[in-house]
C-alpha positions, 0 to 999 in steps of 0.5 A: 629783110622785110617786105612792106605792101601797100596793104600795111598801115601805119599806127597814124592811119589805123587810129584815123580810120577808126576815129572817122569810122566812130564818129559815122558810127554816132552820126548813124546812131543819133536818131536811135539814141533820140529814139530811146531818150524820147521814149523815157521823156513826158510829151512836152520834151521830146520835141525839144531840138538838140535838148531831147538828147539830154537825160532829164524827167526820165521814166517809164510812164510812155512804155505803160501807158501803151500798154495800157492804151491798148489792152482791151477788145476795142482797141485790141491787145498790143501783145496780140498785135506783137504776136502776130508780126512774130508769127508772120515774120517766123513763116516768112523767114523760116520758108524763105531759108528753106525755099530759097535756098535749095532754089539757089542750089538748084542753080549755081550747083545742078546742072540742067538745061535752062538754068542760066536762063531761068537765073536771068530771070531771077536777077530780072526779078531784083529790079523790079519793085514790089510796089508795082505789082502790089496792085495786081496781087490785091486783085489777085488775092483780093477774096485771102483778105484779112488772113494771116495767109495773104500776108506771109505766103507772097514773101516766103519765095524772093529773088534777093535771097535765092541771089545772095544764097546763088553766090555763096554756094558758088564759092563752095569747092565742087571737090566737096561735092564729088567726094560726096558722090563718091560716098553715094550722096545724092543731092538731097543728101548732100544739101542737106548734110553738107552745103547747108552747114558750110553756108551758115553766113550765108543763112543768118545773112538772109534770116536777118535781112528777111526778118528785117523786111518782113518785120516792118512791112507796111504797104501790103497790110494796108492794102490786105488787112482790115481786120485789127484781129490779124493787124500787125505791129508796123500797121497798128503804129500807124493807127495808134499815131494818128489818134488825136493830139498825139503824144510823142513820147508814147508814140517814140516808146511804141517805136522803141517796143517795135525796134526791140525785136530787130536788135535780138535777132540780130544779136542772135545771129551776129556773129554768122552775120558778119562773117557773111558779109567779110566772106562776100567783101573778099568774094567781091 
């Protein structure tokens, strides 16, 4: 005799949740799709309504032309500009992974006086946004302006982060833990040799949600950066729209060129990715 659950879905409910899942899927995609169509599309078309979807005067005319725009000393090097939004990005998730993680370990798997506290003011830290305290790091900071430092080391250390890798770990069996102890493993060992290869979701989770945020940062360059030699890429967006008269197709192919490094990283760790979000919906 079979048991049916409430869980069970009929042939007919699972083709409705995939046809209402699609058609959200290529609502959320049209703007990416113009995005790309715009950016192989002379100027004049892109602006066209409806009608810039449509495959028509294709090339890659906008992507040379960028490229071109910005290849000398006075108006820098776009690959200079690309560079530079690379580097900060790599320091910023590469030492958030490492801080923020063994912060989180720290507390959700050591037990020292203090720790639910200091874990409150961890969460407090969520609801606060970074543009009200933007103004007093420029003050703070005001004399690291124009360096690479200033816009990569306020970041590496985020709440966030330490609260995503704080759950994880928590679902992690402490039997793990003590049969590691019983081995002689000290905590450094043991983070290091086993907690940080059972949290791999939790990691590329993380990475790519840091890298996502770091890449497109813009509001702290504008208050920090004057320099166009230390620029990066989102800032020097800006600064090559506002030129006058714009043209839209080199602009939407300077966005695709921004865009692109987002969707390899993502690519790059979306199978842990999405492995962490399925294990945090069956935490939740």
């Amino acid at each position: 005799m079979s048991i049916h659950t409430g869980l069970t879905r009929t042939p007919l409910r699972r083709f409705l949740d995939y046809a209402v899942l699609s058609v959200l899927a290529f609502i959320f995609a049209l703007p990416v799709i113009y995005l790309f169509m715009g950016s192989l599309k002379p100027s004049d078309e892109v602006l066209n309504g409806l009608s810039g979807f449509l495959p028509t005067h294709l090339s890659f005319d906008n992507y040379t032309a960028v490229l071109d725009s910005l290849n000398s000393d006075s108006t820098g090097y776009f690959w200079r500009f690309m560079g530079i939004s690379l580097l900060l990005s790599f320091v910023v998730v590469t030492g958030g992974l490492f801080v923020n993680s063994m912060a989180a370990y720290g507390l959700s798997r050591l037990k020292w006086r203090g720790r639910n506290a200091v874990f409150t003011l961890v969460l407090l830290l969520l609801l606060v946004p970074f543009e009200s305290v933007a103004v007093p790091l420029f003050y703070m900071f005001n004399d690291q302006r124009n360096t690479l430092f200033i816009q990569a080391i306020p970041f590496i250390a985020n709440a966030f982060s330490v609260y995503q890798f704080h759950t994880f770990f928590r679902s992690i069996p402490p039997s793990i833990e003590e049969a590691a102890r019983l081995d002689g493993a000290g905590p450094w060992r043991t983070f290091f040799a086993i907690i940080v290869p059972m949290s791999k979701p939790a990691f590329a989770s993380v990475a790519i949600l840091t890298f996502l945020i770091q890449w497109g940062s813009f509001l702290w360059p504008v208050l920090m950066v004057s320099d166009p030699s230390v620029r990066p890429l989102p800032l020097e967006m800006s600064v090559f729209q506002a030129q006058l008269p714009p043209d839209w197709g080199q602009i939407l192919a300077f966005g695709v060129l921004l865009v692109l490094p987002v969707l390899i990283v993502f690519a790059f760790f979306q199978r842990w990715f999405v492995q962490g979000v399925a294990s945090s919906a069956v935490k939740g």
